[in-house]
N, C-alpha and C positions, 0 to 999 in steps of 0.2 A: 504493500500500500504506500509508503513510504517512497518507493522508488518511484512509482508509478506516477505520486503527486510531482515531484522533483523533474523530471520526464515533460509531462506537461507543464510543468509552470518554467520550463526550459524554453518549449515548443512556443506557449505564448508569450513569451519574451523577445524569439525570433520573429515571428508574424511582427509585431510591432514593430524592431528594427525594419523590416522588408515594408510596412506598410508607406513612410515615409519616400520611400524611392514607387513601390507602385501608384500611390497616390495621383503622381503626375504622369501616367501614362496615357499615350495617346497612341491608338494603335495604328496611324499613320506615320510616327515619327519614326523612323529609324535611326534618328539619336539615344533613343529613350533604350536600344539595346545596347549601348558601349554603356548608359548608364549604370543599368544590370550589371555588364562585365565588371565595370570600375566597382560597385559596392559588391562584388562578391571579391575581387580580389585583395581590394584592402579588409574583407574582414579574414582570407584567405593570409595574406601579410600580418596583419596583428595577432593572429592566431599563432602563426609562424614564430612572432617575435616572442611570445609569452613562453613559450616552449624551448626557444631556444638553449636554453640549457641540460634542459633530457635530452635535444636531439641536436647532429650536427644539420644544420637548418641555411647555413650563412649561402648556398648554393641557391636553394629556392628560393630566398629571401630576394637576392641579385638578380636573379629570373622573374619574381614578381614585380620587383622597384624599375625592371626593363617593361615589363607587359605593362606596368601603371604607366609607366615614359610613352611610350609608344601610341597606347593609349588617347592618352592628353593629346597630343599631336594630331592624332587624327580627329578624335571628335572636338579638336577648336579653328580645325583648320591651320594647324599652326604655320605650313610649307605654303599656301596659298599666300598668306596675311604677311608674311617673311618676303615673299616677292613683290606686293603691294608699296611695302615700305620703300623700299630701293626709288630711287629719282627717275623715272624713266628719261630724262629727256640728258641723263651723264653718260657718257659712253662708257665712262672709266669704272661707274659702277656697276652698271653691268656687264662689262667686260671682267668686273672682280666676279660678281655673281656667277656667271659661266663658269669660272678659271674655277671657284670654289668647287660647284659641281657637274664637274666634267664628265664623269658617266654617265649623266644622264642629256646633257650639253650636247655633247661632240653627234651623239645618234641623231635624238632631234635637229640639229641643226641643217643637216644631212640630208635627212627625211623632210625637211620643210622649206627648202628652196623659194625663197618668194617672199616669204611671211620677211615682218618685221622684227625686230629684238625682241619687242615687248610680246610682240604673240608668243613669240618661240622661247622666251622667259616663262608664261603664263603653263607651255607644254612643261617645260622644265619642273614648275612649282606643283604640276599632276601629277608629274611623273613618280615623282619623290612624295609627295601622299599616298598615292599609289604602294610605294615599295615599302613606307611603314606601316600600311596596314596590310599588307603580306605577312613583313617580317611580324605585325602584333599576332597574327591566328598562328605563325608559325613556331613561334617563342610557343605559345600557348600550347598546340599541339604536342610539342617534344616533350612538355614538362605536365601537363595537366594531371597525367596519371601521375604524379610524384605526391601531388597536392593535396592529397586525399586525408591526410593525419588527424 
C-alpha cells in the first residue's frame, strides 16, 4: 500500500511537471515538438547530474549538453538570424562569412551560378540549419538507448 501511494503520488507529480509544456500545444506547430525534446532532455540531464556519483554519467551528460546545443539552434533559428546580422551591402563581411563556412560555401556557390551573395548566403545559413538538425536526431539516435537510467 505504501509503495503503491509513493508510485502514484510520483506519477502525479510528473503529469504536473509535463502539464506546463502540454499546456501550450498546438497541434499545428511543429515547434511545440523540439519543445517536448528540450523538456524531456533537460529532465533527462538533471537526472543525469543527481546521479552522477553512482554512475560514471560525464559521457551522457556531454551528449545531452550537445543534443540541448543543437537543439537551441535549430528551434531559434539560430544559422538563419546569424546570416541576417552580417551587412549585406560589405563585401568583406561576407567574404569573412563564406571563408568561415566553407563547406557548405564552396558547393552552393557552385551550384548557384547567377544568384547574388546574399541569396547564396541565405543557401548557406539553410544549409547549416539543415546539418544541425541532422547532426541533433543523430546525437540522439546513437545515444538515446544509453539514457534510459
Amino acid at each position: 500500500m505504501v509503495r503503491w501511494l509513493k508510485i502514484t503520488l510520483r506519477r502525479l507529480k510528473n503529469v504536473l511537471r509535463w502539464l506546463k509544456i502540454t499546456y501550450y500545444d498546438d497541434d499545428y506547430d511543429f515547434c511545440f515538438i523540439y519543445d517536448v525534446l528540450e523538456f524531456k532532455l533537460k529532465n533527462v540531464k538533471k537526472h543525469f547530474e543527481e546521479n552522477h556519483g553512482i554512475f560514471d554519467l560525464k559521457y551522457d551528460i556531454d551528449k545531452v549538453n550537445l543534443a540541448l546545443s543543437l537543439l537551441n539552434k535549430v528551434k531559434t533559428t539560430y544559422y538563419e538570424d546569424e546570416f541576417l546580422d552580417i551587412d549585406k551591402n560589405d563585401y568583406n563581411k561576407l567574404k569573412e562569412y563564406f571563408r568561415l563556412h566553407h563547406n557548405s560555401s564552396k558547393k552552393l556557390i557552385k551550384n548557384n551560378e547567377g544568384k547574388t551573395l546574399s541569396e547564396i548566403g541565405f543557401l548557406v545559413s539553410f544549409d547549416r540549419h539543415k546539418k544541425a538538425k541532422q547532426l541533433l536526431f543523430k546525437v540522439i539516435e546513437m545515444n538515446i538507448e544509453r539514457w534510459w537510467i
